[in-house]
C-alpha atoms as an extended CHARMM CRD file, in Angstrom:
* protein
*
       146  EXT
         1         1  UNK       CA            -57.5860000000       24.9710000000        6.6520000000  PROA      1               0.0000000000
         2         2  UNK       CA            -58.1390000000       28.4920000000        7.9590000000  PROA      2               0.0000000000
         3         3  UNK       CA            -56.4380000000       30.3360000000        4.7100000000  PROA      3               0.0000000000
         4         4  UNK       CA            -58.5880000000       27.5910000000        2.1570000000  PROA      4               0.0000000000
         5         5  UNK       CA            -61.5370000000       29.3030000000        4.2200000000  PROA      5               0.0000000000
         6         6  UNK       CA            -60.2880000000       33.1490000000        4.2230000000  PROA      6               0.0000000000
         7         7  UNK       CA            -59.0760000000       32.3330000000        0.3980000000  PROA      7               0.0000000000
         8         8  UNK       CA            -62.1310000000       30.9320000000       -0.7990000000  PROA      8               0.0000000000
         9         9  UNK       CA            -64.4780000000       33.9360000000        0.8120000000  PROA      9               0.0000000000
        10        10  UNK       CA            -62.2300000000       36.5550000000       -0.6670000000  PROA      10              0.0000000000
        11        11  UNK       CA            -62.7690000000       34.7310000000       -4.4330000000  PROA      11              0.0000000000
        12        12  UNK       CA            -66.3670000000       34.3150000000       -3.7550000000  PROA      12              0.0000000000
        13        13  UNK       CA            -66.3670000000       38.3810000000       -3.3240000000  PROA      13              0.0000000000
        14        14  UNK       CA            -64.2340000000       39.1070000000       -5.7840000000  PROA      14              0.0000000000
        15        15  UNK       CA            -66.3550000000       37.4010000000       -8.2260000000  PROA      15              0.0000000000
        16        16  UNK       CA            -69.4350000000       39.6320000000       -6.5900000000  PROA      16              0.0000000000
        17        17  UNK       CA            -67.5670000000       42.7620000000       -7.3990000000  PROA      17              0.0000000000
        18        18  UNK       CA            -67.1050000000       42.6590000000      -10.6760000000  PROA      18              0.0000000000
        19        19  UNK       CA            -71.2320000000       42.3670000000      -11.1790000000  PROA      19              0.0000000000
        20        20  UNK       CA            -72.7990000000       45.0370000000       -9.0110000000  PROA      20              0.0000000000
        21        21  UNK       CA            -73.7590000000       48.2060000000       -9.6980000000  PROA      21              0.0000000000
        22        22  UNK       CA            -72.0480000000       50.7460000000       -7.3610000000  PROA      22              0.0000000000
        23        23  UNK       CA            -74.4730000000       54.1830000000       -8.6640000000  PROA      23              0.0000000000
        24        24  UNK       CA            -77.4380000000       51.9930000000       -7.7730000000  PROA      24              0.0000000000
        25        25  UNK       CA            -76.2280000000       50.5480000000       -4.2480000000  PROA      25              0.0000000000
        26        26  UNK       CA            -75.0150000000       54.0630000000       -3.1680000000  PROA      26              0.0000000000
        27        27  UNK       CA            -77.9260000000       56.0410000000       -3.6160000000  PROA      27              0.0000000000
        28        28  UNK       CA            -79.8220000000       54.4220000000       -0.6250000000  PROA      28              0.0000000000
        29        29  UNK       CA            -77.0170000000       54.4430000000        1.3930000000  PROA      29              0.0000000000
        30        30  UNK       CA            -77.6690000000       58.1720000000        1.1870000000  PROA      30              0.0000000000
        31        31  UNK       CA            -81.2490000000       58.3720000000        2.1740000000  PROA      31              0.0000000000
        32        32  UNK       CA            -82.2910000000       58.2680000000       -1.7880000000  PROA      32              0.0000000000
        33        33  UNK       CA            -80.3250000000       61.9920000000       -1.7950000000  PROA      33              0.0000000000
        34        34  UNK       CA            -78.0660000000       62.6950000000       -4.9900000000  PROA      34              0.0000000000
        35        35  UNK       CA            -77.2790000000       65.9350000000       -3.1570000000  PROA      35              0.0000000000
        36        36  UNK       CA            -75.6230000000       64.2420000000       -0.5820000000  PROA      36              0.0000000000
        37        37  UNK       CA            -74.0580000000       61.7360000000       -2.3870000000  PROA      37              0.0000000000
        38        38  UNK       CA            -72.6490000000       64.2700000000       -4.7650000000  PROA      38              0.0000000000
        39        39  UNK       CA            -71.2070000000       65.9160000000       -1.9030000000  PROA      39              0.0000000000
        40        40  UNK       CA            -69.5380000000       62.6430000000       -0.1580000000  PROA      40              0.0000000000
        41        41  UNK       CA            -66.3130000000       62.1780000000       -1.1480000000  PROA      41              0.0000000000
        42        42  UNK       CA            -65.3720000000       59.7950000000       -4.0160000000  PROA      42              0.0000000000
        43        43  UNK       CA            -63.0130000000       57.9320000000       -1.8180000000  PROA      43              0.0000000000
        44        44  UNK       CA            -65.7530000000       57.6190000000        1.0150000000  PROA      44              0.0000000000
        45        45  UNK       CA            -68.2380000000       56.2700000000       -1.5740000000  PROA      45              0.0000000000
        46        46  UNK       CA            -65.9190000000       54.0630000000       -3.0010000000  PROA      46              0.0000000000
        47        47  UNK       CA            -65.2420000000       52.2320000000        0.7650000000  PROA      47              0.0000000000
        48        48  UNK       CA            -69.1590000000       52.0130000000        0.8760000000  PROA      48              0.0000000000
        49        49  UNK       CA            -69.7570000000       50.3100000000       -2.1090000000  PROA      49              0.0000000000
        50        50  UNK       CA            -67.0700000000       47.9030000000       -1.5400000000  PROA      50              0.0000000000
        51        51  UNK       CA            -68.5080000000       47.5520000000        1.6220000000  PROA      51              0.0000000000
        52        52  UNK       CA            -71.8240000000       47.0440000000        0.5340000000  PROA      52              0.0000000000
        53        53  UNK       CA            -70.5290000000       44.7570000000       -2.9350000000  PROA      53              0.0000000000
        54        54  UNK       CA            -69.0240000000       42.1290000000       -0.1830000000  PROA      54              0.0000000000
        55        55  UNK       CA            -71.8790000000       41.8300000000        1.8010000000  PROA      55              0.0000000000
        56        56  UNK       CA            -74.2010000000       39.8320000000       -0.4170000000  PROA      56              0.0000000000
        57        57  UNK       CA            -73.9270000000       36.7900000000       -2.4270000000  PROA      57              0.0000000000
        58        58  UNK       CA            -76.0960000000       33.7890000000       -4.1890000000  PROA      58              0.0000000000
        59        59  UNK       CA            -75.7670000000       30.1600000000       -2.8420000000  PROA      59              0.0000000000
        60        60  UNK       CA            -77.0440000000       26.8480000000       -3.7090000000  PROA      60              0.0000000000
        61        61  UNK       CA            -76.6270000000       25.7410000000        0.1860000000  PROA      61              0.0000000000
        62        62  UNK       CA            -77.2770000000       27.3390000000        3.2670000000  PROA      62              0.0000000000
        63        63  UNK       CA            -73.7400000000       28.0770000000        5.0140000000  PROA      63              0.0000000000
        64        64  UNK       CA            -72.7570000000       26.2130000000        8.1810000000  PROA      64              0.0000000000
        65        65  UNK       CA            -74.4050000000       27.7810000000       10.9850000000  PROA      65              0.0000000000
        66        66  UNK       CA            -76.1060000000       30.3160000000        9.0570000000  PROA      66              0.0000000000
        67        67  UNK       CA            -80.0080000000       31.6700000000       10.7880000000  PROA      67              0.0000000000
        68        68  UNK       CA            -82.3990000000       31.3570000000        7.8480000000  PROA      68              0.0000000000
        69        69  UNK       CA            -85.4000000000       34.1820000000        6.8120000000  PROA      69              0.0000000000
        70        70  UNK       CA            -87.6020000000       34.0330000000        4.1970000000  PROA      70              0.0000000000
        71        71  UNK       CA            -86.8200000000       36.8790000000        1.6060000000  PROA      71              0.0000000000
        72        72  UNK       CA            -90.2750000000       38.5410000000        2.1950000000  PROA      72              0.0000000000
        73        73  UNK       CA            -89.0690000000       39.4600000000        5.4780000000  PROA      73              0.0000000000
        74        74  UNK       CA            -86.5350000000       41.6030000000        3.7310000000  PROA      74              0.0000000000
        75        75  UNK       CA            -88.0540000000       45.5920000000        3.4240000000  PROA      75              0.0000000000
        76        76  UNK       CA            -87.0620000000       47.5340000000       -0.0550000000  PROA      76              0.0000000000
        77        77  UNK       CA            -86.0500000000       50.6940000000        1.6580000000  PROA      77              0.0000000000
        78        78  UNK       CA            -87.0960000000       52.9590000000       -2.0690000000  PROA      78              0.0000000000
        79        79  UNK       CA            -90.4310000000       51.9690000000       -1.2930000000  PROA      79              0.0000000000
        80        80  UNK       CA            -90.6920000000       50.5240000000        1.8940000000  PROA      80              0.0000000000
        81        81  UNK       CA            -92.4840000000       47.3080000000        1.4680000000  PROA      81              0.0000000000
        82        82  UNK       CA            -91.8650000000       43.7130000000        2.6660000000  PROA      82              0.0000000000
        83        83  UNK       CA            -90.4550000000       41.9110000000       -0.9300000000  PROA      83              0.0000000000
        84        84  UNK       CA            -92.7550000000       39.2720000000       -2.1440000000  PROA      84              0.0000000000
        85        85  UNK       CA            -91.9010000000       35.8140000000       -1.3210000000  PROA      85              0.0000000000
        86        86  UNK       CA            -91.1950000000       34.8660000000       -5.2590000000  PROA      86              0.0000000000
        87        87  UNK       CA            -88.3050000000       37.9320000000       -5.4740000000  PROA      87              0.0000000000
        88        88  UNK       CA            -85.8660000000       36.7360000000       -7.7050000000  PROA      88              0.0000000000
        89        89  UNK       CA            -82.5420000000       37.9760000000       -6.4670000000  PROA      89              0.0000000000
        90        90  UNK       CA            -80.2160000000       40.7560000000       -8.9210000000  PROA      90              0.0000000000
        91        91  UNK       CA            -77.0980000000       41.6540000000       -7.1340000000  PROA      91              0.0000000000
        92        92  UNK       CA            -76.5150000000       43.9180000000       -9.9310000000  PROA      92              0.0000000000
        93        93  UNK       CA            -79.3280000000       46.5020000000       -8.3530000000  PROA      93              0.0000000000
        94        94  UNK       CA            -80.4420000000       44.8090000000       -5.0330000000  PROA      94              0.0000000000
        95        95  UNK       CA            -77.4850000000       45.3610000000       -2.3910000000  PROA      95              0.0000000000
        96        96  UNK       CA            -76.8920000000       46.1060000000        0.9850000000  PROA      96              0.0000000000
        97        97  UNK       CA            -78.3050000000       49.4850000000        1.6760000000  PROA      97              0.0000000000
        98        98  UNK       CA            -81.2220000000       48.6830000000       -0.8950000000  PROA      98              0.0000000000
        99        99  UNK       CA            -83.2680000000       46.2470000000        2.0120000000  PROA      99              0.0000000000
       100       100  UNK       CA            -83.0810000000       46.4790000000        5.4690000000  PROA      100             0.0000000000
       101       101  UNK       CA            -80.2160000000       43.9370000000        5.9440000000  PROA      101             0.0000000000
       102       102  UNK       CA            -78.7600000000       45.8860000000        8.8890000000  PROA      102             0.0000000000
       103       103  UNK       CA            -81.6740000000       45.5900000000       10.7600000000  PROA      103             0.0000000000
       104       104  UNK       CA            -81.2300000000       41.4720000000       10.6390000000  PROA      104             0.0000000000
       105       105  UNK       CA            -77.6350000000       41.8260000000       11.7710000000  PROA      105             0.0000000000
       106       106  UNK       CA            -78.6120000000       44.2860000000       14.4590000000  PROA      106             0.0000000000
       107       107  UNK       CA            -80.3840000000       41.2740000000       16.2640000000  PROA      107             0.0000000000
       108       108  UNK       CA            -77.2930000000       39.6460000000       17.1080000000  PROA      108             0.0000000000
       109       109  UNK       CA            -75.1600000000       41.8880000000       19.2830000000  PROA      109             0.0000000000
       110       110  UNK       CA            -71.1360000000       39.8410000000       18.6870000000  PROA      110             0.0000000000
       111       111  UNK       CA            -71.3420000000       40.8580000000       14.2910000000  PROA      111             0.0000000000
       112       112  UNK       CA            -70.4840000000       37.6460000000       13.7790000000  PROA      112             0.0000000000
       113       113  UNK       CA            -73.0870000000       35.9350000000       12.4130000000  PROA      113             0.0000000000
       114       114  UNK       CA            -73.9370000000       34.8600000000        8.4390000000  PROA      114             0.0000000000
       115       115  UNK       CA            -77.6160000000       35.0980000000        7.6270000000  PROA      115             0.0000000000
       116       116  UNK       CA            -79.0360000000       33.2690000000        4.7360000000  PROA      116             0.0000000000
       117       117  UNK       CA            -82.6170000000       34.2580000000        2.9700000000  PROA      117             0.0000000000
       118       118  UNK       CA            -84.4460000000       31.8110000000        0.8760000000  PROA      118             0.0000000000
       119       119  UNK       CA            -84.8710000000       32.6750000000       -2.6280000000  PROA      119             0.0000000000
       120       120  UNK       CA            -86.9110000000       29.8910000000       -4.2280000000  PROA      120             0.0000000000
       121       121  UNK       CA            -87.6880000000       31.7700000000       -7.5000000000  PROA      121             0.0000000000
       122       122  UNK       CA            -83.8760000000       33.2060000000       -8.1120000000  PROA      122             0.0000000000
       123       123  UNK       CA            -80.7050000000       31.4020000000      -10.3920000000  PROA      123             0.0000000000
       124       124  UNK       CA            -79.3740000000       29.9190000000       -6.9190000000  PROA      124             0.0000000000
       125       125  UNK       CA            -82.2000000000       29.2830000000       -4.0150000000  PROA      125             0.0000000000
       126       126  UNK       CA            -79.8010000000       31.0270000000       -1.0990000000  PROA      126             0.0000000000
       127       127  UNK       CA            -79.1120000000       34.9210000000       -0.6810000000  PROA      127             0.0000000000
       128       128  UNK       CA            -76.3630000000       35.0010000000        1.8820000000  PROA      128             0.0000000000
       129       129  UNK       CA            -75.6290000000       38.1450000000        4.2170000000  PROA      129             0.0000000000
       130       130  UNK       CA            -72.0390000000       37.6260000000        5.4240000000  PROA      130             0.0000000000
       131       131  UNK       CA            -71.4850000000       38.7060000000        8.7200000000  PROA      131             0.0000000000
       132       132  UNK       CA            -70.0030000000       41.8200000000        9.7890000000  PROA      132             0.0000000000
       133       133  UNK       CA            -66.5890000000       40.8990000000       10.4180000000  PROA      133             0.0000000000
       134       134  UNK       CA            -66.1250000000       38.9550000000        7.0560000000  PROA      134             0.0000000000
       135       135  UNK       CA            -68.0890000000       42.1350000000        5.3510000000  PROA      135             0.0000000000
       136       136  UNK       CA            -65.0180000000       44.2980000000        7.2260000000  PROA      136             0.0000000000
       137       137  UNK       CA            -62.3080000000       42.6890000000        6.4000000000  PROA      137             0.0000000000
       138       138  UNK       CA            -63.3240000000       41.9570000000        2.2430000000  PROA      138             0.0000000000
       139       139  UNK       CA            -64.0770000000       45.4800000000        2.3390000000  PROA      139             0.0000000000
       140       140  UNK       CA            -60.7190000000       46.7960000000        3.7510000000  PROA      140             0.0000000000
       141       141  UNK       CA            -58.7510000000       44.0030000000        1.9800000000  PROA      141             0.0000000000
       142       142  UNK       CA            -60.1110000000       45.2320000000       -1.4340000000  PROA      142             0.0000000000
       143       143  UNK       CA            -59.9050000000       48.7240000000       -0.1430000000  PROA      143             0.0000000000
       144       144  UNK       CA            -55.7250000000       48.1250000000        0.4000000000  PROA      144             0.0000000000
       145       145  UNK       CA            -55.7610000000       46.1940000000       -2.8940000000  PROA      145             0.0000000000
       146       146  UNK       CA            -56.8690000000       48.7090000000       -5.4220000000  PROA      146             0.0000000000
């Protein structure tokens, strides 16, 4: 039952990949700096957005024991205000350095813990934040798979 669960997670992010935008999730990950991302490494930049690509994804249901927020309580970082409550989710710009989703995961101190934001106004009503473990080990699986 364990592998269904791993196997099904690692599809679910696989599908994500293909869809985001890696130029647009990077640049916030360096402090809105092209300087600084031009001088990161391509490999380094290429672990972050993989990181960052398996971190989100829509939902129709809120995952078992997920916390749920409301997706105003998410901050855009580029301009530093709270998103309004009828943001419509596109993971092909919006992504894990983009908001402040490391400040949710922050509040619980074990990084294992899914978070879920309601999205009323989006394609599918759930935005869910895996939690940092799963985020890890897509991330390095996809990293050892290229």
């Amino acid at each position: 039952m364990k592998r269904v669960i791993v196997t099904l997670i690692l599809l679910t992010a696989c599908i994500g990949l293909k869809a985001q935008n890696c130029e647009a999730m990077l640049l916030p990950y360096f402090g809105f700096d092209a300087a600084k991302k031009a001088a990161c490494p391509d490999s380094k930049q290429e672990l972050i957005c993989l990181y960052a690509r398996a971190a989100l994804y829509e939902s129709d249901t809120v995952p078992a024991g997920a916390d749920l927020f409301n997706i105003s309580e998410l901050v855009d970082k580029a301009t530093g205000q709270n998103l309004p409550a009828d943001f419509v989710v596109d993971l092909n710009t919006m992504g894990y350095y983009t908001h402040n989703f490391r400040s949710f995961q922050y509040r619980y101190p074990h990084g294992d813990k899914v978070l879920c934001f309601s999205t009323p106004n989006s394609r599918h009503p759930y935005l869910v934040l895996r939690s940092i473990e799963q985020i890890d080990k897509i991330a390095n699986e996809q990293w050892m798979n290229r």
